[in-house]
C-alpha positions in Angstrom: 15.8 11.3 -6.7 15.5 10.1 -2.9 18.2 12.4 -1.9 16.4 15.7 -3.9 13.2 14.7 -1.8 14.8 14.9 1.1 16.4 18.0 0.8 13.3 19.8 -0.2 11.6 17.7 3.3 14.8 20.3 4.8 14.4 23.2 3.2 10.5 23.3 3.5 10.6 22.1 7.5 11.4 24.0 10.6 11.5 23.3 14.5 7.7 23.6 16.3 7.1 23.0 20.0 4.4 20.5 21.3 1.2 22.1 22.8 0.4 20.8 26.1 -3.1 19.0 26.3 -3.4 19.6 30.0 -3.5 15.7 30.5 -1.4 13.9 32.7 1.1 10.9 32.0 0.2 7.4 34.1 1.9 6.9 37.5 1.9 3.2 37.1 4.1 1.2 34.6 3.1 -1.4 31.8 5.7 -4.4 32.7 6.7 -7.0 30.9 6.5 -5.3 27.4 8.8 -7.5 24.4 7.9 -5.0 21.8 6.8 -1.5 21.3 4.3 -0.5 18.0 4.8 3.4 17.3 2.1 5.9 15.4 3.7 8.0 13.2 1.9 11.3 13.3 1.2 12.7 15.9 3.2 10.4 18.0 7.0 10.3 16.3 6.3 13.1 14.7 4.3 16.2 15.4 2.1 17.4 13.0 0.4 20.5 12.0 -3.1 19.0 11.2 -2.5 15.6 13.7 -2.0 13.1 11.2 -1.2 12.7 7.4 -4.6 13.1 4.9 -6.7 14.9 7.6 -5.7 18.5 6.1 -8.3 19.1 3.5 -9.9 22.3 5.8 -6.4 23.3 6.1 -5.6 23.5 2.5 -5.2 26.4 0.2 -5.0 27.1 -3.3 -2.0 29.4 -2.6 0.1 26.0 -1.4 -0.8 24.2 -4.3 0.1 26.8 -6.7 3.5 27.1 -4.9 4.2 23.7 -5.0 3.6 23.2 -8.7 5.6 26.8 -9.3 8.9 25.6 -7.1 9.0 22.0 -8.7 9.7 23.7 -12.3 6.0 23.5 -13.6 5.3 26.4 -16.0 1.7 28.7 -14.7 -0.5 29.4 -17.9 -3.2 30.6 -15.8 -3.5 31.3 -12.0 -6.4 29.2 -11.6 -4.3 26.3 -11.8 -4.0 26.6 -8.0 -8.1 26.8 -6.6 -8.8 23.9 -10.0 -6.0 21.9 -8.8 -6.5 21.7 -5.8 -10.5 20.9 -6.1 -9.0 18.0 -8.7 -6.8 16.9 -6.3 -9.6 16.3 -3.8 -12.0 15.4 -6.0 -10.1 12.0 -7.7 -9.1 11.3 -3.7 -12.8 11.1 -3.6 -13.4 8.9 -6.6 -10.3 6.4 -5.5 -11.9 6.1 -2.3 -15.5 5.8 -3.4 -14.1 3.0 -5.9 -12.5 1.3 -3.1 -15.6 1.3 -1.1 -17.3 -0.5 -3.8 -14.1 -3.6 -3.8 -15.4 -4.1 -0.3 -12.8 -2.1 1.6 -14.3 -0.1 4.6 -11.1 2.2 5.2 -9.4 3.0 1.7 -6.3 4.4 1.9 -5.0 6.2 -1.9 -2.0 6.1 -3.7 -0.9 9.8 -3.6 1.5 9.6 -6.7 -1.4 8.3 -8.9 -3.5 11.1 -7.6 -1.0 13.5 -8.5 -0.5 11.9 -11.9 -4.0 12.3 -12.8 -4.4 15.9 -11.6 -1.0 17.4 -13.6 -2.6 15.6 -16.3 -5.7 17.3 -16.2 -4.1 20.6 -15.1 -1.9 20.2 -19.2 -5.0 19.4 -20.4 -6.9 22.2 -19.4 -4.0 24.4 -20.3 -3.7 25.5 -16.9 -0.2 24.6 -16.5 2.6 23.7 -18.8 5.3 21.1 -18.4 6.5 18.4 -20.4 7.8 16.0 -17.9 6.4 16.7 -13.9 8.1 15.1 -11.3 5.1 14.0 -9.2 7.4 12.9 -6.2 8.9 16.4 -5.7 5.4 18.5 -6.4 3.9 15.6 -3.8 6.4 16.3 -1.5 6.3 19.9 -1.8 2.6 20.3 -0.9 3.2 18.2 1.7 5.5 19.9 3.6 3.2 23.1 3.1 0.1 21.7 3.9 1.1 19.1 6.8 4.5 20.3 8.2 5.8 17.9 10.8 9.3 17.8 13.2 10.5 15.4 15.4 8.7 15.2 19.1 11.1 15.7 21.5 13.0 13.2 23.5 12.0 10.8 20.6 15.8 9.7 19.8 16.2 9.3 23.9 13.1 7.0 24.0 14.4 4.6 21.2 17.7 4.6 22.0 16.2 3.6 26.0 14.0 0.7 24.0 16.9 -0.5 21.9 18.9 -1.0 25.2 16.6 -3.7 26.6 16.5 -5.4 23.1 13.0 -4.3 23.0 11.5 -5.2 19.2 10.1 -2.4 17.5 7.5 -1.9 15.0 5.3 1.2 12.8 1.6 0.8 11.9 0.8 4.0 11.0 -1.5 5.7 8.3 1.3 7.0 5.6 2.6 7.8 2.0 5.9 7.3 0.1 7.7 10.2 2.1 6.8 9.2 5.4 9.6 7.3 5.9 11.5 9.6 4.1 10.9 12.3 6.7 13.3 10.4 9.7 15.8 10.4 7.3 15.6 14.0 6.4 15.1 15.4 9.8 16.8 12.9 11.9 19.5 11.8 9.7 18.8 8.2 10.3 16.3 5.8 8.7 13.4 3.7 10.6 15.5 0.7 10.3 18.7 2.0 11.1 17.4 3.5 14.7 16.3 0.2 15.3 12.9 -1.0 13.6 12.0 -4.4 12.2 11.0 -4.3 8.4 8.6 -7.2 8.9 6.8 -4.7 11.8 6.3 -2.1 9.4 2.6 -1.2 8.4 2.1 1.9 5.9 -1.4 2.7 4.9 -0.7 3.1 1.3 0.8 -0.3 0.6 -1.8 -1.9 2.2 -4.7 0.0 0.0 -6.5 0.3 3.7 -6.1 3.1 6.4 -6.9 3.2 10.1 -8.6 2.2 11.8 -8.8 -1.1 9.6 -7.6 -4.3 11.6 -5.7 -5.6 9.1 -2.4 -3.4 9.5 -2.9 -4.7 13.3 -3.2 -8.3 12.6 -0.6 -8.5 10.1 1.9 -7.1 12.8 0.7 -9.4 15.4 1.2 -12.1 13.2 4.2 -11.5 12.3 5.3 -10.6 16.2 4.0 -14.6 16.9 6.0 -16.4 13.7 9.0 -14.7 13.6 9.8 -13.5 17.0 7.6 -15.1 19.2 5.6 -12.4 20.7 1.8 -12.2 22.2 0.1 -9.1 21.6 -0.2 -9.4 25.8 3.7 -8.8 25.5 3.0 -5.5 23.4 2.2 -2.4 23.7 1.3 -0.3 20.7 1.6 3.6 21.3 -0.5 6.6 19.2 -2.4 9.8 19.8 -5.9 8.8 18.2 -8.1 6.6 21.0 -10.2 5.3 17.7 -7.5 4.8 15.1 -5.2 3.5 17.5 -6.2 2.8 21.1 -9.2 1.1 20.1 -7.6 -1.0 17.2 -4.7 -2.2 18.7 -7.1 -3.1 21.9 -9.5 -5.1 19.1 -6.4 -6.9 18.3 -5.1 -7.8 22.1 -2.4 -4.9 22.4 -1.7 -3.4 25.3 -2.1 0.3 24.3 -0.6 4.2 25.2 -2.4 7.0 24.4 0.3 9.8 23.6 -0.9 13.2 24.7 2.1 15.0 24.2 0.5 17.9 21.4 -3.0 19.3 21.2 -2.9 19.8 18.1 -2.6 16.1 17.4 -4.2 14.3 20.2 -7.8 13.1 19.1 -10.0 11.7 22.4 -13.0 11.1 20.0 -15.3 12.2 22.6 -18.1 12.4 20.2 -17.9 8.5 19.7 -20.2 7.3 22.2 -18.7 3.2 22.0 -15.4 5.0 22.7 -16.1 6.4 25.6 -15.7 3.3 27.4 -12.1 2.5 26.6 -9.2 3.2 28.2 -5.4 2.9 27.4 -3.4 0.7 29.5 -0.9 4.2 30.2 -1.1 7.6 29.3 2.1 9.4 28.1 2.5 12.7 27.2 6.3 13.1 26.5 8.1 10.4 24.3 10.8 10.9 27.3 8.5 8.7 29.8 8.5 5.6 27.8 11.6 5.0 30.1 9.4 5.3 33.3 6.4 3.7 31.9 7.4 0.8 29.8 8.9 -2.5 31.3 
């Protein structure tokens, strides 16, 4: 199964080049950094819409129908695509709305439960036809399509550089089941292998809550304090959004790096007035000067 996803993660991604945001990298370096707290999108990875779940503008009916066409799925009717796709948002909708009401400010979906109920309405509706859907491949398929992502350059350089100095490193980062699998895929290496702590690893989909919620945050500092000693002070957390990440990490006693390596991911939040006030301890805008900036 895992090694089918990945090869359709291959076959459905190809090379894209950063655009430049016409911002400039910091001059002075943040010393005395233990640890290192990556984004994923937008950050790691560049990303066609900037970050995973923020491509509902983006989407068309056309991807959705491919994706159920290439995973096997039989078309009875080609309004399966525009229906399923308006389902698709729709119960995203209703999971968060639900969510809201348990209290939770930031809900974060399960995207294989989505998917579930969606095919299921899609058979019903005799739409589409298919006995036994495999929800990871069509969720991976759409995906791809909607969100395609590739690795930012010089990331590999920048780890390997942080690995060197024994440097601890952690993900808190809004994600899905394939996230991970997407290092793997195009990198040929896994999170852990190149280097990251399982116990530093925050996905927005296990935890039920998305950015910019504290609690990834302050389960990764804690977990920094208990089991390897380390102050917030003595991190440094890295991501492209200045609400989602620069300002929650700051809430939490990070020190913090806006990356502003691609336009089409970078989000200043201008239009946050409380935001225009804070300011990340660095600026990067290449992965590559992580080895410059961090110390």
């Amino acid at each position: 199964m895992v090694k089918k996803l990945l090869d359709i993660i291959k076959e459905n991604s190809k090379p894209m080049d950063p655009v430049a945001t016409g911002l400039n990298a910091s001059s002075i370096a943040v010393k005395n950094i233990k640890s290192v707290i990556f984004d994923i999108y937008g950050t790691l990875l560049q990303s066609a819409t900037g970050d995973i779940g923020s491509n509902k503008k983006q989407s068309k009916s056309g991807y959705f129908l491919d994706a159920l066409k290439q995973s096997g799925i039989i078309i009875l009717n080609s309004k399966a695509g525009q229906t399923g796709l308006d389902y698709f948002y729709e119960e995203i909708d209703l999971a968060h709305k639900k969510s809201k009401k348990m209290g939770v400010t930031y809900p974060e979906v399960i995207i294989t439960d989505i998917w579930d109920t969606v095919l299921t309405k899609l058979i019903k509706s005799k739409l589409i036809y298919s006995k036994n859907p495999n929800i990871g491949e069509i969720a991976v398929l759409f995906e791809c399509k909607v969100n395609p992502v590739w690795p930012m350059p010089d990331l590999l350089k920048a780890i390997k550089y942080l690995q060197s100095r024994n440097v601890i490193m952690g993900i808190i980062s809004n994600a899905q089941f394939y996230t991970p699998l997407l290092f793997k895929a195009l990198l040929g290496t896994t999170l852990e292998e190149m280097g990251f702590y399982s116990e530093l690893i925050e996905y927005s989909y296990v935890n039920g809550e998305a950015k910019p919620s504290a609690n990834m945050f302050k389960t990764v500092k804690d977990n920094l304090l208990t089991k390897f000693n380390i102050t917030p002070e003595d991190t440094i957390y890295i991501g492209n959004d200045m609400l989602n990440d620069i300002y929650s990490a700051k809430m939490e006693g990070f020190k913090t790096a806006l990356f502003a390596g691609d336009l089409r991911s970078l989000r200043l939040r201008l239009d946050i007035p409380e935001l225009l006030k804070e300011k990340p301890d660095i600026v990067i805008t290449n992965l590559n000067q992580i080895i410059e900036l961090v110390k």
